[in-house]
C-alpha positions in Angstrom: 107.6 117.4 135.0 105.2 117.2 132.1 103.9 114.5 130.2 102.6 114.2 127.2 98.6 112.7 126.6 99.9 109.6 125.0 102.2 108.6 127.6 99.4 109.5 130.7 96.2 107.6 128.0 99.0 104.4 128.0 99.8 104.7 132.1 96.3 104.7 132.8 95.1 102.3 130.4 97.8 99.7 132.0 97.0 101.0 135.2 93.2 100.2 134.9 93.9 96.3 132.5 95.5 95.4 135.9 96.0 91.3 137.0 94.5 90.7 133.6 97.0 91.8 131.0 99.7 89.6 133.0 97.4 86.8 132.3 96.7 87.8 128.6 97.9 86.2 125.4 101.3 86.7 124.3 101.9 88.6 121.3 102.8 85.5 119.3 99.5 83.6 120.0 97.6 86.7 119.3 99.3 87.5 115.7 98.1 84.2 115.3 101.3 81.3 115.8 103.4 79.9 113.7 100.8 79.4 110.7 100.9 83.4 110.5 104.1 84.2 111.3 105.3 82.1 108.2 102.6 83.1 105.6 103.5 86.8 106.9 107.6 86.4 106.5 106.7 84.4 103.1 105.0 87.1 101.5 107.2 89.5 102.6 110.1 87.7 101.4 108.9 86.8 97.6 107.6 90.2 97.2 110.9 91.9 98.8 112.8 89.1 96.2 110.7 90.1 93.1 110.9 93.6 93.5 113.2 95.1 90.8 114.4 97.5 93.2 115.5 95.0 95.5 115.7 91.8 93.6 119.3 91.7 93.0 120.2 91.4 96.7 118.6 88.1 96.6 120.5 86.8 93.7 122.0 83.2 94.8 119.8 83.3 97.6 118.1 80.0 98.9 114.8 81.8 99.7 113.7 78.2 101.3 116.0 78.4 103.8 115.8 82.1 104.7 112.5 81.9 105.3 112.8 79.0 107.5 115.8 80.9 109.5 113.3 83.9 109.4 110.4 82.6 111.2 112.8 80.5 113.2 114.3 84.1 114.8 
């Protein structure tokens, strides 16, 4: 069976982070929590609903509320 570099570098790099990763950060505290996660889905949203390209799709939108529902999921 082969295996490609990037799949052996990943088995051996979880291999050798051993106890420690289980013990690590989750991946929401180290984006940064809540604060980040809504400044990121804010921006994203107010660009996404000011772009002319996509605007439209956002007519009649409460952009409030999907943001809220956004970070919420």
């Amino acid at each position: 069976m082969k295996f490609s570099t990037g799949f052996l570098f990943l088995l051996l790099a979880f291999t050798l982070a051993g106890p420690q990763a289980a013990s690590a950060n989750t991946l929401y505290e180290r984006l940064g929590g809540e604060k980040v996660i809504v400044q990121v889905v804010s921006d994203t949203i107010d660009r996404t609903a000011s772009d002319p390209a996509t605007k439209r799709s956002f007519d009649k939108v409460d952009l409030v509320k999907l943001k809220k529902k956004v970070v919420e999921h």
